[in-house]
Residue, then its C-alpha position, 0 to 999 in steps of 0.5 A: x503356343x500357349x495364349x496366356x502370358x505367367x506373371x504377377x496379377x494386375x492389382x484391382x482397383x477397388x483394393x488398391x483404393x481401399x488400402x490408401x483409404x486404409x493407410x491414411x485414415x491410420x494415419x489421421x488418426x494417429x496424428x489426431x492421438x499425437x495431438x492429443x496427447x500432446x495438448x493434454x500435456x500442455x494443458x496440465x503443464x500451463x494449469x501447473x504453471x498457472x497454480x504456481x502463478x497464483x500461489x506466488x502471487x497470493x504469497x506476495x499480497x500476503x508479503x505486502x500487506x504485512x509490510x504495510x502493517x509494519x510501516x504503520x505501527x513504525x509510523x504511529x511510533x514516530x508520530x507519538x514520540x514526536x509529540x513529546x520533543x527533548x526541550x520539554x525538560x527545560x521547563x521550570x513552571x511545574x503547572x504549566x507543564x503539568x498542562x502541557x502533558x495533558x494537552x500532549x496527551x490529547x494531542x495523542x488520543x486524537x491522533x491514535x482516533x484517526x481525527x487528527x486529519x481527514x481525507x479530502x476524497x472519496x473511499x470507495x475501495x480497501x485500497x482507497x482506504x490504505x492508501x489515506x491511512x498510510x497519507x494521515x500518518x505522513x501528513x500528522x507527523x509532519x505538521x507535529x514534527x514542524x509545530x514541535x521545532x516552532x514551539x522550540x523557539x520560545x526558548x528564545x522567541x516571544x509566543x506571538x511570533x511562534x504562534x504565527x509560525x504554528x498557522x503558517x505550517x498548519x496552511x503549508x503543510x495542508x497546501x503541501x497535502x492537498x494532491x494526496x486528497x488529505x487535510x489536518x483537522x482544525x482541533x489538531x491545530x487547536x491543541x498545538x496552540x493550546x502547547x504552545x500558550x501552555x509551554x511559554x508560561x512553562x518554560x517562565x520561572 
């Protein structure tokens, strides 16, 4: 009888360590190349999406700052065609009302000059700066539009009393002004008293 036993041959060690070895490093490094693969992808997507982001939000300032042009010159517009109120063609003195056009037109050119008021704060930034060109528009109509409705009155009401009206808004509206850091200038009140002595002895035969 034969010694030796016919089969499969017992695996060595050695190789068998050597090809688990093999696989898993073929493995690693498949998973690394997926993970690459993968983060490029997601890198290229996040710097496309990033581009558009800032596209977008590059059109949006643009937007904005053209709106911001347009409320400004609507507000010029107002504040211009408020210094030239409807009662003004009830008056009959034609001398005085000559000087009540020249004060009207002083009144505009000290307002279109940006010294019909001033800020009360400092302005450090372009932003800073916006935001009190968009308050001087606000707080210059209000007072004209308010002064314009009191000199109205000397249809009916003697100049002393719609003087003191004119002071009283001048103080208010500077009042009403003062947490958004703007004041009116003391010259614009000046020359709306000035309309005001000028259109009681316009409005006289």
């Amino acid at each position: 009888m034969s010694l030796f036993r016919f089969g499969k041959k017992k695996p060595d060690p050695d190789e068998e360590y050597a090809r688990i070895i093999s696989e898993a490093n073929a493995k690693r490094d498949q998973i690394i190349e997926d993970a690459n693969v993968q983060s490029h992808r997601a890198r290229l997507e996040s710097e496309s999406l990033y581009k558009k982001a800032i596209e977008r939000m590059n059109e949006a300032e643009l937007e904005v700052t053209r709106l911001h042009d347009e409320i400004r010159k609507l507000e010029e517009l107002a504040v211009k065609y408020e210094v030239d109120p409807w009662w003004t063609y009830r008056m009959v003195n034609d001398d005085y009302a000559k000087k009540v056009d020249v004060i009207v037109g002083s009144i505009e050119k000290l307002i279109d000059a940006k010294r019909a008021a001033s800020s009360t704060n400092p302005l450090d930034t372009d932003e800073d700066v916006t935001v009190y060109e968009r308050r001087y528009q606000q707080i210059v109509r209000c007072f004209c539009a308010e002064a314009d409705m009191a000199i109205a009155e000397l249809i009916s009401k003697p100049f002393g009393v719609v003087n003191r009206n004119i002071l009283k808004i001048f103080k208010s509206v500077n009042k009403l002004f003062e947490p958004d850091g703007v004041a009116l200038s003391e010259h614009l009140l000046d020359l709306k008293v000035q309309q005001c002595i000028a259109t009681s002895y316009a409005l006289k035969e």
